[in-house]
C-alpha positions as CSV (number, residue, x, y, z in Angstrom):
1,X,0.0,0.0,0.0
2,X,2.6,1.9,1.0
3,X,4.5,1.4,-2.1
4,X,1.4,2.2,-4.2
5,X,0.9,5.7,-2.9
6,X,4.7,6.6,-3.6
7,X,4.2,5.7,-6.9
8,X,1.2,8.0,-7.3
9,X,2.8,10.8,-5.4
10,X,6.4,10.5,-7.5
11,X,3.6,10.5,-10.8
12,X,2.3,14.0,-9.1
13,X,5.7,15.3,-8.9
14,X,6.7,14.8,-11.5
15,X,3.8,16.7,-13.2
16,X,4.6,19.6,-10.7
17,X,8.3,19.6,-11.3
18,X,8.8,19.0,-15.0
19,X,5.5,19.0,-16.7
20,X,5.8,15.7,-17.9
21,X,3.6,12.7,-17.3
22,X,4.7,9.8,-19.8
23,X,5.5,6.4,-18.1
24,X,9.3,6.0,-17.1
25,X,9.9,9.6,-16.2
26,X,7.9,9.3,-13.5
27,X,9.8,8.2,-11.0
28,X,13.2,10.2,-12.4
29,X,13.0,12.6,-9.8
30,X,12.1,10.2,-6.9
31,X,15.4,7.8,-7.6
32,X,19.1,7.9,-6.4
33,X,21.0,10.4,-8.6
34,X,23.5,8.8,-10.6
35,X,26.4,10.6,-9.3
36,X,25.6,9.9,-6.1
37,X,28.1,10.7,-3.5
38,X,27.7,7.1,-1.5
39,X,27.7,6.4,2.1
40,X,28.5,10.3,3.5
41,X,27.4,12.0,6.3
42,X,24.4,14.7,6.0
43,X,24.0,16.7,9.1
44,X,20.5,18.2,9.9
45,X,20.9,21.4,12.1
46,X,18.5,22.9,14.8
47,X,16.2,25.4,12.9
48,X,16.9,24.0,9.4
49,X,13.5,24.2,7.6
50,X,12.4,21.7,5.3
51,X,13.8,24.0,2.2
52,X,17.0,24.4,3.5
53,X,17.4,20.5,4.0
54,X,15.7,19.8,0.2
55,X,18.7,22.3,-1.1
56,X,21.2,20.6,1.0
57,X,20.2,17.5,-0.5
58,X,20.7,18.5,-3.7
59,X,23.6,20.3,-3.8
60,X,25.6,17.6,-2.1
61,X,24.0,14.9,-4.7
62,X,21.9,13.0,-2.0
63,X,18.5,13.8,-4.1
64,X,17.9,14.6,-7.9
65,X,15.1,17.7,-6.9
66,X,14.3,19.8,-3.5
67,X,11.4,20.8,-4.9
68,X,10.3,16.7,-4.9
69,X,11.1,16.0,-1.9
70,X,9.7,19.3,-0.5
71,X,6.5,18.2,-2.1
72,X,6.6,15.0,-0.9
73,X,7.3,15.9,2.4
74,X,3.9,18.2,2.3
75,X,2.0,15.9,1.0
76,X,3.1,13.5,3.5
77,X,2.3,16.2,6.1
78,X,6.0,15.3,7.4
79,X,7.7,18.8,6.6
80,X,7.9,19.7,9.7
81,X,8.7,16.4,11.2
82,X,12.2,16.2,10.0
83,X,14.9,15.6,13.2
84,X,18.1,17.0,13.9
85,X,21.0,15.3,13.7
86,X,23.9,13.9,12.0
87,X,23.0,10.4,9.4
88,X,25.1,8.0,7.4
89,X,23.2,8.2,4.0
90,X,23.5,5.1,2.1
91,X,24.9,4.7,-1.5
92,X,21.6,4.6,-3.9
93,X,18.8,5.8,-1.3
94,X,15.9,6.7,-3.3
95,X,14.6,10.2,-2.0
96,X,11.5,8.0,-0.1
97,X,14.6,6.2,1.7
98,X,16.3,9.5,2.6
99,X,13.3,10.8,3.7
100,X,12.4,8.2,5.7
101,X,15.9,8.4,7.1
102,X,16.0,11.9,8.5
103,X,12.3,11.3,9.7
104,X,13.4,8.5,11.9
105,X,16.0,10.5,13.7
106,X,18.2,7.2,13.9
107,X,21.5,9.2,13.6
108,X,25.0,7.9,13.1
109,X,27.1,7.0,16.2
110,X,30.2,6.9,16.5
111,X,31.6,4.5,18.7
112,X,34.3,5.9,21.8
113,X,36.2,3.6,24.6
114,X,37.0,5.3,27.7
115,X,39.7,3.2,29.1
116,X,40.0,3.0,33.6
117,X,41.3,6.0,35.4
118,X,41.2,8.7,32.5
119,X,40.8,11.7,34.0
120,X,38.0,14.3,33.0
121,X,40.9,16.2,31.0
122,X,41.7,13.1,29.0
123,X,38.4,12.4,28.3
124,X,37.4,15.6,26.9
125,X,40.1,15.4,24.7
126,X,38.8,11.8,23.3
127,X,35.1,12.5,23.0
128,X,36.7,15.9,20.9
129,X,38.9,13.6,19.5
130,X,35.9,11.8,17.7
131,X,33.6,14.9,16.9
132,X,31.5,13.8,20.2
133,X,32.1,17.0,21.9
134,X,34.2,20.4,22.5
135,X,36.7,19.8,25.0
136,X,36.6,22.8,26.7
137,X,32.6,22.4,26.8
138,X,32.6,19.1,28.1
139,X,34.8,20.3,31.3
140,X,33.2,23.1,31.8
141,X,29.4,21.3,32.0
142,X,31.4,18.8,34.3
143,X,31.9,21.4,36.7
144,X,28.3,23.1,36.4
145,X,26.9,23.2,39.9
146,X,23.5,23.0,38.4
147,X,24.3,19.0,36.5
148,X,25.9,18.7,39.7
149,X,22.9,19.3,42.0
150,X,20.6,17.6,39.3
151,X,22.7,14.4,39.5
152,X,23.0,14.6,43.6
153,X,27.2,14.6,43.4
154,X,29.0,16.5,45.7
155,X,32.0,18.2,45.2
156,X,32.9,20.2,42.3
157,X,33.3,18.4,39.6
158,X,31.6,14.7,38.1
159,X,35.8,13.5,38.0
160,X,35.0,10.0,39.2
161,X,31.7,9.4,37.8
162,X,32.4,9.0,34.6
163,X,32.3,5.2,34.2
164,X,34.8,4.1,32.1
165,X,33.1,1.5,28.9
166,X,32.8,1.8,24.9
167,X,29.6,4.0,24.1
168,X,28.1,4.7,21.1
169,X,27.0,8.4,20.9
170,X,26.1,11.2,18.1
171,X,28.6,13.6,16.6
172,X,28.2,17.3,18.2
173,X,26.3,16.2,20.9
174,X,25.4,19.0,23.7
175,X,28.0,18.2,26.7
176,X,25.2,18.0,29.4
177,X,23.4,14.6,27.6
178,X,27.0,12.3,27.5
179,X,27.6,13.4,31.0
180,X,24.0,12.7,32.1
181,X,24.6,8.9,30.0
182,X,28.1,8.3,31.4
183,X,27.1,9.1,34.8
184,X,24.1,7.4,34.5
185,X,26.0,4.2,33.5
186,X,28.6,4.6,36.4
187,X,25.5,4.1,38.6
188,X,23.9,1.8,36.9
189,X,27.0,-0.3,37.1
190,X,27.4,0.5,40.7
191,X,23.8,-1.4,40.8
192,X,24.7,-4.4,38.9
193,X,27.5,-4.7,41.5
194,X,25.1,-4.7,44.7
195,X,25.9,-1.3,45.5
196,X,22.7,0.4,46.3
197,X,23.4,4.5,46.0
198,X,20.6,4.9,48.4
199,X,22.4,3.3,51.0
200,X,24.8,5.3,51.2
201,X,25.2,9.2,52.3
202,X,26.2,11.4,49.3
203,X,29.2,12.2,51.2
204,X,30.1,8.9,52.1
205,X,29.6,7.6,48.8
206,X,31.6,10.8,47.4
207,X,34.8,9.6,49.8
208,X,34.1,5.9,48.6
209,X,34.2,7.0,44.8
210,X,37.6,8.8,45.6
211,X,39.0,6.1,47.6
212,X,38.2,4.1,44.3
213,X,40.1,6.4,42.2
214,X,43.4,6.0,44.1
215,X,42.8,2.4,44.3
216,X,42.2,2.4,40.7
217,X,45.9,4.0,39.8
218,X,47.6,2.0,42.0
219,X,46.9,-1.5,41.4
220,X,48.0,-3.4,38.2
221,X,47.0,-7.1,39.1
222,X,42.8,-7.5,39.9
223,X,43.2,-9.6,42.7
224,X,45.0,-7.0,44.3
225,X,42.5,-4.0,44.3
226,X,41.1,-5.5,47.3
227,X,44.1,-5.8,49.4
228,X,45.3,-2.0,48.3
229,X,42.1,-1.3,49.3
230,X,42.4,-2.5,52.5
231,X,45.8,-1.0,53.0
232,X,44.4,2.8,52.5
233,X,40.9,1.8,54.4
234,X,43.5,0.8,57.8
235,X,45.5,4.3,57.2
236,X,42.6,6.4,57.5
237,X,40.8,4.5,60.7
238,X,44.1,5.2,62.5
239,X,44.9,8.9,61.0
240,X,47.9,7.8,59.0
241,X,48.8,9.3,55.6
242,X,48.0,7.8,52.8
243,X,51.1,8.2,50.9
244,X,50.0,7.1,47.9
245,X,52.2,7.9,44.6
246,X,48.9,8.2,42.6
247,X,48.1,11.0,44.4
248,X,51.5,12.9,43.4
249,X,51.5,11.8,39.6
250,X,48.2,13.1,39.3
251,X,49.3,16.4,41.3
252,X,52.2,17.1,38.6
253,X,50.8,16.1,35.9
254,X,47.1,17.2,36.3
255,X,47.4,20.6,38.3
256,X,51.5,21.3,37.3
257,X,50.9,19.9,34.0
258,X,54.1,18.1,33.7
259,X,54.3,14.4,31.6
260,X,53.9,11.8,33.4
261,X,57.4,10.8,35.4
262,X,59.2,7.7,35.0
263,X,59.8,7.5,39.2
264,X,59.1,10.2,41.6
265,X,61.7,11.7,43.6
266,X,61.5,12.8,47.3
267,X,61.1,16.4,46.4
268,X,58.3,15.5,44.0
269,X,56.6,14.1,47.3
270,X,56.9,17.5,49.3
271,X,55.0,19.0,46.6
272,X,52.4,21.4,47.6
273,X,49.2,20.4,47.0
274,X,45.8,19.7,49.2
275,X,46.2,16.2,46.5
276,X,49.3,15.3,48.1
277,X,48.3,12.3,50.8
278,X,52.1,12.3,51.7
279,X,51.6,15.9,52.6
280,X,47.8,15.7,53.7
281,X,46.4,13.2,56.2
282,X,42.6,11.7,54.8
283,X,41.6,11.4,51.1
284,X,42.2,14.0,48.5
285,X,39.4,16.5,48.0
286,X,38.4,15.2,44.9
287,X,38.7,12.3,43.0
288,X,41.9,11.8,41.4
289,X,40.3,9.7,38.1
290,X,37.9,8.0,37.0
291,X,37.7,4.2,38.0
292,X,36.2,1.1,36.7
293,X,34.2,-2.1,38.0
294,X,37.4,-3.7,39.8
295,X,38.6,-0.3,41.7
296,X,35.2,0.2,42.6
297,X,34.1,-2.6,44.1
298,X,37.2,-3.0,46.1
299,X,36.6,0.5,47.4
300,X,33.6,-0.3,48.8
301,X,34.4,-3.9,50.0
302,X,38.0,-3.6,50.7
303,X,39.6,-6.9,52.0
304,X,39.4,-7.7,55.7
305,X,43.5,-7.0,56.5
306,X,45.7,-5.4,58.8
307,X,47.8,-4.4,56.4
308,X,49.3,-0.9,56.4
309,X,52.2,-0.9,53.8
310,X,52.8,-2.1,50.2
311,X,55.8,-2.0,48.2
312,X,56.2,-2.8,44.3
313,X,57.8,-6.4,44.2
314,X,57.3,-7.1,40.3
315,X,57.5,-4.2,38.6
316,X,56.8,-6.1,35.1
317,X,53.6,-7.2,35.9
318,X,52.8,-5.1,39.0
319,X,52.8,-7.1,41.6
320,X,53.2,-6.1,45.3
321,X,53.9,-7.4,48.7
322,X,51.8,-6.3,51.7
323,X,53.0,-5.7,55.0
324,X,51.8,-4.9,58.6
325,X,54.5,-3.1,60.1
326,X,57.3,-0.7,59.7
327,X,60.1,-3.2,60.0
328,X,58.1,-5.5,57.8
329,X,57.9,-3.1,54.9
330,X,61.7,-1.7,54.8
331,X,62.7,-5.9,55.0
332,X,60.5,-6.0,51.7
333,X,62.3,-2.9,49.9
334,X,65.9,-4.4,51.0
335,X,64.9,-7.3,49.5
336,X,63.6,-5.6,46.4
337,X,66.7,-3.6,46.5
338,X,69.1,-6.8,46.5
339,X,67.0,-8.7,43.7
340,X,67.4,-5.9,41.5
């Protein structure tokens, strides 16, 4: 039926657009052009009217008239109907198919990973990186008090909530709906876990997320996240400084913007920042990244331990040994220091 009326509605066109009414030439105007550009991107704006889209069309090679499908569109009572957006229009869509395309609003998507304990600079710079977003934009919306309040995160910024996984999102998307989906996936994941957000103050939850994002630069190995966990969880019951490395990498290279050093040295761990745990007793203000599923749920069930220190034992595949006391952990970096 559907194909029936197209067919007596490409007829009308024609008579509208050329005068002509003799058999094959009337669906001319209707079909793929013969030059047609192939699979290319055609980006509907907000506040294009339906003759600005029909002239689009046609200048890029998507559609043989504007005038047809502006007619069509009318008589479809679908001129209006049209969505923004950016679409992948296939080689040899008839101007029905395109039509029916930008009606649908099923827009092209491009497809982004967000690897563990990026932080919200480095992110911005991917999602730009792939047409998603402005980088600037993106930060700046993270650090909007109003997203903030509407999501229920403390703090100042959504650093830490953005839940690292591959999404599939819209070119030139507005900054406020990909950090409304990523922060909605970090709590949805959070859920799938058997955390329940309501069962935890905001605060408390905020301190657990940034826990997480220490935990999540330090460990290397899974089956550790727990026990590094458990290491920072017995610091803070007794008021002992963290001392965590993480903490000064992401000092220099976050607020001092300096690369990434190969080893820190004792003067990089004076460094004065409210970051610095070797400087600072309690968590950072703030998370320090962004940390996935592992990181997370050892943050909020740390191992049951008395541990206090941990020292790198494997460097090559990141494995550490734990230890309870003072003596303990200098035994461990002798020993390190020997089997070098």
């Amino acid at each position: 039926m559907r194909y029936l009326l197209r067919v007596l509605i490409a007829a009308l066109l024609v008579l509208t657009v050329s005068g002509a009414a003799a058999g094959g030439a009337a669906l001319y105007y209707t079909k793929a052009p013969d030059t047609s550009p192939g699979d290319a991107f055609f980006r509907v704006r907000p506040g294009d009217s339906l003759g600005i889209i029909a002239e689009q069309l046609e200048n890029r090679g998507f559609i043989r008239s504007a005038l047809a499908l502006r007619l069509y569109a009318r008589i479809m009572k679908t001129d209006d109907d049209l969505q923004t957006g950016y679409y992948s229009l296939p080689p040899g869509a008839s101007m029905f198919e395109v039509h029916d395309i930008l009606l649908t609003g099923k827009q092209f998507l491009v497809q982004v990973t967000i690897p563990e304990g990026l932080t919200l600079r480095r992110i911005a710079q991917i999602l730009e990186e792939k047409g998603i977003v402005k980088a600037d934009d993106f930060i700046a919306a993270a650090q909007s008090r109003s997203l903030l309040d509407e999501l229920g995160i403390p703090g100042n910024s959504l650093q830490g909530y953005l839940y690292p996984d591959t999404y599939r999102m819209p070119l030139d998307t507005a900054p406020e709906s990909v950090l409304r989906h990523m922060a909605g996936t970090f709590f949805g994941k959070l859920e799938e876990s058997g955390i329940r957000r309501e069962d935890y103050a905001p605060e408390e939850l905020h301190e657990t997320v940034i826990l997480a994002s220490i935990v999540e630069r330090e460990y290397r190995l899974p089956e550790e996240a727990p026990l590094i966990a458990s290491v920072f969880k017995n610091r803070l019951e007794i008021r002992m400084p963290l001392q965590s490395c993480a903490t000064v990498v992401y000092v220099l290279t976050e607020e001092m913007d300096r690369p990434h050093p190969e080893f820190l040295t004792y003067r990089d761990l004076e460094v004065s920042s409210d970051f610095n745990t070797y400087r600072h007793y309690g968590l950072p203000p703030a998370p320090i990244c962004n940390p996935g599923r592992t990181a997370l749920q050892s943050a909020f069930s740390p191992a049951d331990t008395d541990y206090l220190y941990f020292l790198v034992e494997d460097p090559e595949i990141g494995r550490h040994r734990f230890t309870t006391t003072l003596s303990e952990h200098n035994q461990a970096k002798q020993l390190y220091i020997k089997g070098r």
